[in-house]
N, CA and C atoms as an extended XYZ file, in Angstrom:
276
Properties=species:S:1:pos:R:3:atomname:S:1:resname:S:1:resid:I:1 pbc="F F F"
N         0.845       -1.179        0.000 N   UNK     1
C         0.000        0.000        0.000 CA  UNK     1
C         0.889        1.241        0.000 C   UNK     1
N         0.677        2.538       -0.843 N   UNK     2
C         1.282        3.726       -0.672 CA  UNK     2
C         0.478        4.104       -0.192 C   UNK     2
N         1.433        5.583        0.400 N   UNK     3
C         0.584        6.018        1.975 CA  UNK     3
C        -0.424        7.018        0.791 C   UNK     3
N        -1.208        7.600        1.601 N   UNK     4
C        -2.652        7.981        1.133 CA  UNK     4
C        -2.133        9.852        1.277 C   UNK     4
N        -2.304       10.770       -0.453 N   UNK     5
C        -1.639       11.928       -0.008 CA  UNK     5
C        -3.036       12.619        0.989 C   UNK     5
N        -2.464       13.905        1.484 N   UNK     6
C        -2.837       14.749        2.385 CA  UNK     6
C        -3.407       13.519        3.788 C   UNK     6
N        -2.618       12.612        4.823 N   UNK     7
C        -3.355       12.204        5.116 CA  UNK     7
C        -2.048       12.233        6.608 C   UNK     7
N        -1.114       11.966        6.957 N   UNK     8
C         0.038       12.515        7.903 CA  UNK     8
C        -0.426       11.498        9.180 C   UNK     8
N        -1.640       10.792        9.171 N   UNK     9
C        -1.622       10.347       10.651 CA  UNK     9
C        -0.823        9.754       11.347 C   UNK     9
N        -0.006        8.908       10.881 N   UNK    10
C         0.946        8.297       10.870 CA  UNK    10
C         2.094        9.113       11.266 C   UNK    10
N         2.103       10.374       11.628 N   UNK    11
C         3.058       11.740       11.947 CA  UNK    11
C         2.378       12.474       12.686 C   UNK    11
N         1.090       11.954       13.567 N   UNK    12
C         0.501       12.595       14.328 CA  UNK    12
C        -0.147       11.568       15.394 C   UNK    12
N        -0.749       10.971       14.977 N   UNK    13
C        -1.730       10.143       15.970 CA  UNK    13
C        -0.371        9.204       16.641 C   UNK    13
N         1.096        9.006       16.292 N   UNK    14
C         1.794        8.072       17.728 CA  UNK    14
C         2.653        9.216       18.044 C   UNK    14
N         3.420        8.706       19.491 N   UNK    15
C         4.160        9.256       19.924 CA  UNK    15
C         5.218        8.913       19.832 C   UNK    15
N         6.243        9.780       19.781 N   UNK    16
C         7.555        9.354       19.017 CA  UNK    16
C         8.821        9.628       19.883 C   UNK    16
N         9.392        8.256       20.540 N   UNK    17
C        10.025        8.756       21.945 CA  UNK    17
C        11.778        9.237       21.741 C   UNK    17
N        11.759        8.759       20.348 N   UNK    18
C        13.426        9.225       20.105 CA  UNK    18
C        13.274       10.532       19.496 C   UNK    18
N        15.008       10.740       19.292 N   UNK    19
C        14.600       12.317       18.584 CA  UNK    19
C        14.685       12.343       17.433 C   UNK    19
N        14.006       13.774       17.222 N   UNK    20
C        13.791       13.920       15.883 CA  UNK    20
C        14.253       15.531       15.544 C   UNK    20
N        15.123       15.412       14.472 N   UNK    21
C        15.768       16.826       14.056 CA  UNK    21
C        14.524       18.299       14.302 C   UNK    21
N        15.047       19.026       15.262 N   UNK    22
C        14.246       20.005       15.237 CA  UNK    22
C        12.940       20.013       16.942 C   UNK    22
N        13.088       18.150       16.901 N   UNK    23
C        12.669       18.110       18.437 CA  UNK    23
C        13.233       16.590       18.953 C   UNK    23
N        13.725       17.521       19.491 N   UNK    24
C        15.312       16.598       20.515 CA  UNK    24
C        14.570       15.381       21.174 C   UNK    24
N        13.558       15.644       22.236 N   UNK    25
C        12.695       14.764       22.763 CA  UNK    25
C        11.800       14.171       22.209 C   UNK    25
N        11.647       14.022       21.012 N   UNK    26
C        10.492       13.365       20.290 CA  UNK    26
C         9.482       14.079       20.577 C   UNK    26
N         8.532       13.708       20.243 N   UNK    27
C         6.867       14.071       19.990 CA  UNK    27
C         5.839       13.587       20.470 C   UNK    27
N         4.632       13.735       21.433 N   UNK    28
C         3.802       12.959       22.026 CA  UNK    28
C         2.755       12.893       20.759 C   UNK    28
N         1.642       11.850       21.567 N   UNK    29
C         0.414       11.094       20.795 CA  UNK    29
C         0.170       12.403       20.376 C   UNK    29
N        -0.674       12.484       19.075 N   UNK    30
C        -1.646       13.234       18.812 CA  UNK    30
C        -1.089       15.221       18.287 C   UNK    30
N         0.551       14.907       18.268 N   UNK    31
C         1.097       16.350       17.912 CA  UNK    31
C         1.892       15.935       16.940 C   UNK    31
N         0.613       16.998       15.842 N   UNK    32
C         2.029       17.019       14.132 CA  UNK    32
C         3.414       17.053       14.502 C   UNK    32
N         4.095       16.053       13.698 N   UNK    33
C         5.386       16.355       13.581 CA  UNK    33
C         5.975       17.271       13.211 C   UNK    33
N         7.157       18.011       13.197 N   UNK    34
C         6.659       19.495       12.626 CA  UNK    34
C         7.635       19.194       11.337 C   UNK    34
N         7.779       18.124       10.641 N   UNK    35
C         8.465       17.954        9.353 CA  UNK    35
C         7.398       17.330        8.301 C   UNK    35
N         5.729       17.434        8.545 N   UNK    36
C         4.958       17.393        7.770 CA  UNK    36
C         5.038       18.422        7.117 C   UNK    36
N         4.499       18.213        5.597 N   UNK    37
C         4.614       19.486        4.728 CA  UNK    37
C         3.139       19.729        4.501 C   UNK    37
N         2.782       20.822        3.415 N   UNK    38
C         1.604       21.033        3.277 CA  UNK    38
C         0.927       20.500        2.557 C   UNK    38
N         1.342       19.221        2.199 N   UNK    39
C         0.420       17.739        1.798 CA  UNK    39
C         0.678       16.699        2.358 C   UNK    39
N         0.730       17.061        4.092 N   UNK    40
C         1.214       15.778        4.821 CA  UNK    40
C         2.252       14.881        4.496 C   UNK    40
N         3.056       15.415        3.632 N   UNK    41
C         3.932       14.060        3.557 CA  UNK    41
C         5.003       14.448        4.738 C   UNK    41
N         5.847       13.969        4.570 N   UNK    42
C         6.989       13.521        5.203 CA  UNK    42
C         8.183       14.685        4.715 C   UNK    42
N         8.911       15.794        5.381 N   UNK    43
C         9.885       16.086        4.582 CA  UNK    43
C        10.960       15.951        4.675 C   UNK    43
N        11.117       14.866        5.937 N   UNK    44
C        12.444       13.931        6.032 CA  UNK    44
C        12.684       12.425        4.933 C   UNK    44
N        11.664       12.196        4.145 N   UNK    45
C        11.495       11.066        4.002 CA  UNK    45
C        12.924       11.119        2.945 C   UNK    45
N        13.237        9.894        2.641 N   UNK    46
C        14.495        9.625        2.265 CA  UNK    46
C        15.838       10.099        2.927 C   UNK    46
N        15.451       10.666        3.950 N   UNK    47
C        16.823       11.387        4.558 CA  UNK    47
C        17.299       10.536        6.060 C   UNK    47
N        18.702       10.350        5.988 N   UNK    48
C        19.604        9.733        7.194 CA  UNK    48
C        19.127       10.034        8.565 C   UNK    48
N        18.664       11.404        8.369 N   UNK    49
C        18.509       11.900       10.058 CA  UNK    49
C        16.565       11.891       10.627 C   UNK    49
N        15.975       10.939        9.720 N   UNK    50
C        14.673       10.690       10.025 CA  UNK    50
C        14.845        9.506       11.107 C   UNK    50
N        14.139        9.503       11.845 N   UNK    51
C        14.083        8.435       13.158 CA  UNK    51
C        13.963        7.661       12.031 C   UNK    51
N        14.445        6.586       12.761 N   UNK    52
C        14.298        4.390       12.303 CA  UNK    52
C        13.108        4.263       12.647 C   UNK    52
N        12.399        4.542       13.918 N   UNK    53
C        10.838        4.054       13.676 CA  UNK    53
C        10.010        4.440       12.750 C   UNK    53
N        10.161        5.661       12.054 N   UNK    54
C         9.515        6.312       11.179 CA  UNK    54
C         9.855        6.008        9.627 C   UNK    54
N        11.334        5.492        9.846 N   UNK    55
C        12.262        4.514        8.894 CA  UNK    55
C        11.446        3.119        8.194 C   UNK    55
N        10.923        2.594        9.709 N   UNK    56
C        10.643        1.224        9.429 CA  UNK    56
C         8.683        1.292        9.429 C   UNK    56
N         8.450        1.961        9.460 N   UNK    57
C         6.774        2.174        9.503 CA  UNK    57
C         6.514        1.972        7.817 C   UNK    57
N         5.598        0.742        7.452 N   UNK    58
C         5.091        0.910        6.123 CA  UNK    58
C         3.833        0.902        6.352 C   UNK    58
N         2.829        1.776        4.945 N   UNK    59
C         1.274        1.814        5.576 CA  UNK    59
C         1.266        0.376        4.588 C   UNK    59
N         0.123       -0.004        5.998 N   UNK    60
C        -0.788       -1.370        5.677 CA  UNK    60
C        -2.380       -0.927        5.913 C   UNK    60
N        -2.719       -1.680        5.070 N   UNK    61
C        -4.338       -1.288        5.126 CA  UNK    61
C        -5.103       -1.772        6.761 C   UNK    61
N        -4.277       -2.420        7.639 N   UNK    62
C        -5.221       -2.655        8.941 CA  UNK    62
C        -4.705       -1.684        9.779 C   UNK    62
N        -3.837       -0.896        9.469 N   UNK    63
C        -2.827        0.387        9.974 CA  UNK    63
C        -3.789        1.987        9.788 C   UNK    63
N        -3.985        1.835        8.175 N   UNK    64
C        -3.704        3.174        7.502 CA  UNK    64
C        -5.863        2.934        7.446 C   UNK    64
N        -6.233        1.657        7.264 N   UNK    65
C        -7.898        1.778        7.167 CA  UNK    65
C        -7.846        2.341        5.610 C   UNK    65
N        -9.522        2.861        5.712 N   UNK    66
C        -9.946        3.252        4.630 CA  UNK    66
C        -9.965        4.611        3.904 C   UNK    66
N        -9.467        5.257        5.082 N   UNK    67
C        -9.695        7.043        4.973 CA  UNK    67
C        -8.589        7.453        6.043 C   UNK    67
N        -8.238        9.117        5.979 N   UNK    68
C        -7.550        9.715        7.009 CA  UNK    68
C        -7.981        9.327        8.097 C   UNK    68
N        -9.058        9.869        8.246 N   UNK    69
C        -9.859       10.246        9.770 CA  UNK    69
C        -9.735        8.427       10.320 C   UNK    69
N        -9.976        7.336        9.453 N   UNK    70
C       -10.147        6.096       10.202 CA  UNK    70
C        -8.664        5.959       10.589 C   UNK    70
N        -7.880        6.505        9.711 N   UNK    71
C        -6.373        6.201        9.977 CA  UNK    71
C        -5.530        6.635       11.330 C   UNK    71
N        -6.157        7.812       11.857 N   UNK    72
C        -5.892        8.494       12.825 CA  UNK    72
C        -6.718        7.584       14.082 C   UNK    72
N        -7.799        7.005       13.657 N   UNK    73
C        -8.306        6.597       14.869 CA  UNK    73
C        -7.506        5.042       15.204 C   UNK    73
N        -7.819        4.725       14.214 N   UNK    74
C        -6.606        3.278       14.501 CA  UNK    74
C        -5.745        3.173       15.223 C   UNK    74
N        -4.584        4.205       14.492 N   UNK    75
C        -3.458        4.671       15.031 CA  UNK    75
C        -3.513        5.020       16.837 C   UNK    75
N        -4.411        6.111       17.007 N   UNK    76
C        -4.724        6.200       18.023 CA  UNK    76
C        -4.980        5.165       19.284 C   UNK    76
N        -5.407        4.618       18.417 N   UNK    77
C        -6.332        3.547       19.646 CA  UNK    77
C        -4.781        2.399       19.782 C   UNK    77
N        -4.137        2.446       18.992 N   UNK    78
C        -2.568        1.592       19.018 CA  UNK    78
C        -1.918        2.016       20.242 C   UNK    78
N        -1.875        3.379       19.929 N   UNK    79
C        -1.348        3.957       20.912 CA  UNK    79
C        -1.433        3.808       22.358 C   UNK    79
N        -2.671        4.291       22.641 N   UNK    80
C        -3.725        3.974       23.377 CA  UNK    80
C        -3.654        2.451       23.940 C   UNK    80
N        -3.410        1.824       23.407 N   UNK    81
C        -3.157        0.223       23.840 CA  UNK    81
C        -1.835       -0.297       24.416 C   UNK    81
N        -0.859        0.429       23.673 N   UNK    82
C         0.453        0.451       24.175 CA  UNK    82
C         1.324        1.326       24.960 C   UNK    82
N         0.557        2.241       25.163 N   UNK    83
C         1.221        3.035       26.399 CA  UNK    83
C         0.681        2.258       27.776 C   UNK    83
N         2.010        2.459       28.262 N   UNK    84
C         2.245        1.776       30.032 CA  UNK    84
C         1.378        2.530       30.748 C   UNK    84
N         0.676        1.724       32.017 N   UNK    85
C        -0.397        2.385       32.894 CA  UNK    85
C         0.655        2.940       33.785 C   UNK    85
N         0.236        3.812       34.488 N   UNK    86
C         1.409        4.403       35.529 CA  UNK    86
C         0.198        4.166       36.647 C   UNK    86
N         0.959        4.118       37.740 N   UNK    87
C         0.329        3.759       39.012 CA  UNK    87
C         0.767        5.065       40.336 C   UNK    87
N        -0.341        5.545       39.609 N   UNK    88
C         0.478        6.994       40.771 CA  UNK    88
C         0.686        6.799       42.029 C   UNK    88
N         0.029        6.025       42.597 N   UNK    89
C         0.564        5.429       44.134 CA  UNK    89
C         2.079        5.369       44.188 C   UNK    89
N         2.700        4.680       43.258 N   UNK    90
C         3.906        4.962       43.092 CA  UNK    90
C         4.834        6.095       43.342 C   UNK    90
N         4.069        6.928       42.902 N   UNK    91
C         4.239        8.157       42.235 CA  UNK    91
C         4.706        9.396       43.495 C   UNK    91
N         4.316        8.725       44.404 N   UNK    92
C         3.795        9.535       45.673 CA  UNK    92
C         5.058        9.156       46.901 C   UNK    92
């Protein structure tokens, strides 16, 4: 599958814990990357200094769905599934 133009979820809906040129700390769930362009693509793509996770991400249709908006929710809900519960008792 090629990724779907104007559609970036995949650069928005995960969080991205390594760095990324321009933001040292990576990027949380749900905040544009700020190397989307103004047709969502990618404007690291082909370049050395793009994170490896973003390297190794290909869209698949149980990933990317049928549309943006489903793509973002997917994504989301990935997310959402794989972030660690924190136990604020801990915390304290």
């Amino acid at each position: 599958m090629n990724c779907r133009p104007f559609c970036g979820a995949c650069c928005i809906a995960p969080s991205i814990t390594s760095s990324i040129p321009g933001m040292p700390d990576g990027k949380p769930a749900g905040v544009p990357c700020i190397h989307l362009d103004a047709e969502f693509r990618c404007a690291l793509f082909g370049d050395p200094s793009r994170p490896e996770v973003c390297a190794k991400f290909d869209a698949e249709e149980y990933v990317c769905g049928e549309d943006r908006e489903q793509a973002l929710h997917i994504i989301s809900d990935m997310e959402d599934m794989t972030t660690p519960i924190i136990n604020t008792k801990e915390l304290r």
